[in-house]
C-alpha positions in Angstrom: 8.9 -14.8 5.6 5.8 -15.0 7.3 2.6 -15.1 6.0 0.8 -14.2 9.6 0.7 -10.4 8.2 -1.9 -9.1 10.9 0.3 -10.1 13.7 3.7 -8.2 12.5 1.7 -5.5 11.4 0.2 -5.7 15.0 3.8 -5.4 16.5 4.8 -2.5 14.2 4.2 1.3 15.1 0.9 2.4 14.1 0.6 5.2 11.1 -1.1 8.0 12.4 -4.5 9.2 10.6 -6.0 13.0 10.3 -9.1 14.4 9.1 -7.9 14.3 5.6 -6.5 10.7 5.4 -9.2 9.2 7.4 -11.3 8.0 3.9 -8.1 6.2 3.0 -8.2 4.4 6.2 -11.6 3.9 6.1 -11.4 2.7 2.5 -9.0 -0.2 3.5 -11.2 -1.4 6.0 -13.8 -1.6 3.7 -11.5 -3.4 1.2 -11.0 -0.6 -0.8 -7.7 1.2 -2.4 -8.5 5.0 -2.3 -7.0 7.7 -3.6 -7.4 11.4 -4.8 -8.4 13.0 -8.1 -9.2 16.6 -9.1 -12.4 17.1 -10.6 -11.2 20.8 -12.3 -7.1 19.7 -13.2 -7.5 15.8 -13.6 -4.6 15.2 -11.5 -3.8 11.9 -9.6 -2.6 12.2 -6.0 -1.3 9.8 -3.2 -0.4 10.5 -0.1 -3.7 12.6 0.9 -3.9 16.1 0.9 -6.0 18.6 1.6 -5.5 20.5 -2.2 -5.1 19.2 -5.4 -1.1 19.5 -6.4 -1.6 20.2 -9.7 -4.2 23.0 -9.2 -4.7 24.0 -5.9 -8.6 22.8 -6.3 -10.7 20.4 -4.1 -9.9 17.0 -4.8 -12.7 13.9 -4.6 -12.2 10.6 -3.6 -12.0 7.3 -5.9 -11.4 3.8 -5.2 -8.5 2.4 -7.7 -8.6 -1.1 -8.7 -5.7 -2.2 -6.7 -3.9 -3.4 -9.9 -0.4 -2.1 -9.9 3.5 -2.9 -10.9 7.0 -3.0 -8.8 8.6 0.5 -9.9 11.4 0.0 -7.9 12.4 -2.2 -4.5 14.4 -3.4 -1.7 15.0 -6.3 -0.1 15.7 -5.5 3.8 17.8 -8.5 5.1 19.1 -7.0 8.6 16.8 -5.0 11.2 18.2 -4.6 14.9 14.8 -3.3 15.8 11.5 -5.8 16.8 9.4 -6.6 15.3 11.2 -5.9 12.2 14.5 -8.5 13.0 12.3 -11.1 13.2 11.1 -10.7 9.6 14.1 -10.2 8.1 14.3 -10.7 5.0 11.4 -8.6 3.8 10.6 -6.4 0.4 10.0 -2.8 0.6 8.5 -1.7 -3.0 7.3 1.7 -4.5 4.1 0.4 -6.7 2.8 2.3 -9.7 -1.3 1.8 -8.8 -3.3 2.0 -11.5 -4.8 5.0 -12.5 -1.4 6.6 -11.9 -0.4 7.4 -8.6 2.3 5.7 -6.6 2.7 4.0 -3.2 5.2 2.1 -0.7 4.4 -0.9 0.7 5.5 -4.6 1.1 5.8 -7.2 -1.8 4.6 -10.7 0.7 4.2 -14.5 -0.4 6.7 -14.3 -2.8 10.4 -15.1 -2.6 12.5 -11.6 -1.9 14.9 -13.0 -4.6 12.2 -13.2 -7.1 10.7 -9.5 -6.9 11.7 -8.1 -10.2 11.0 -4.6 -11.6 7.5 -4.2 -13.4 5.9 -7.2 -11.7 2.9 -7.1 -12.0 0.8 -6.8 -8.5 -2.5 -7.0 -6.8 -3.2 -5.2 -3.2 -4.6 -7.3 -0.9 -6.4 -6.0 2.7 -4.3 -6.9 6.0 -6.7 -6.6 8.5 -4.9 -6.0 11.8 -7.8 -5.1 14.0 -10.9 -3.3 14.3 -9.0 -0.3 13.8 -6.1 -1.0 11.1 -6.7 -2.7 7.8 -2.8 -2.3 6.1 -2.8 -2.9 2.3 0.0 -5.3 0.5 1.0 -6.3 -2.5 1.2 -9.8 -3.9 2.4 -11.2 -7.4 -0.6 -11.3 -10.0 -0.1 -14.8 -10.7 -0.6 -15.4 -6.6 -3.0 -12.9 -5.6 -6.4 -13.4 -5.0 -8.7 -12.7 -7.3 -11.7 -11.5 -6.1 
């Protein structure tokens, strides 16, 4: 597996961004993980959305710690598609971010064959260019600590 992240991302199709995910965006290329919370409901919320889920109010903005665990995984070993085939194999995970929301994303510098359920996780900030900062997740024990 490669650890040149900004140049597969780079090759990969672009995730498109609105008026109300644009702070998310914004957030990773500031090297922040950010998410939703309702100020009236107290309800955690990732993807972005315009209303809180859990009350219909106006949710605010807050920047999670980027500490997280493997809720559940898999391990993509054939692609036919570019730039994907040339990555294979490569983990696709669901993470449970702390303070309670959960996201997709890839599980890099580690072994596919050692991603385990509840492993502990840090995000780290893929900067792919001026534009696209992608976030990751890396073991605990290798992540950087920052």
């Amino acid at each position: 597996m490669t650890s040149n992240w900004n140049e597969w991302y780079a090759e990969r199709p672009r995730p498109e961004r609105d008026h109300i995910s644009q702070v998310f965006w914004d957030g990773l290329r500031d090297g922040e993980l950010r998410y939703q919370a309702c100020p009236e409901c107290s309800t955690v919320q990732f993807y972005p959305r315009a209303i809180c889920t859990g009350c219909g109010g106006d949710p605010e903005w807050r920047s999670s710690t980027g500490h997280g665990t493997v809720h559940t995984f898999t391990v993509v070993r054939q692609h036919g598609s570019a730039p994907f085939k040339s990555q294979t194999p490569y983990v696709v995970a669901m993470i449970d971010v702390e303070p309670g929301f959960r996201m997709m994303g890839n599980v890099v510098d580690v072994d596919v064959d050692d991603v385990v359920i509840d492993m502990p996780v840090q995000v780290e900030f893929v900067r792919v260019d001026d534009e696209l900062t992608i976030p990751v997740w890396r073991p605990i024990d290798r992540a950087i600590r920052s």
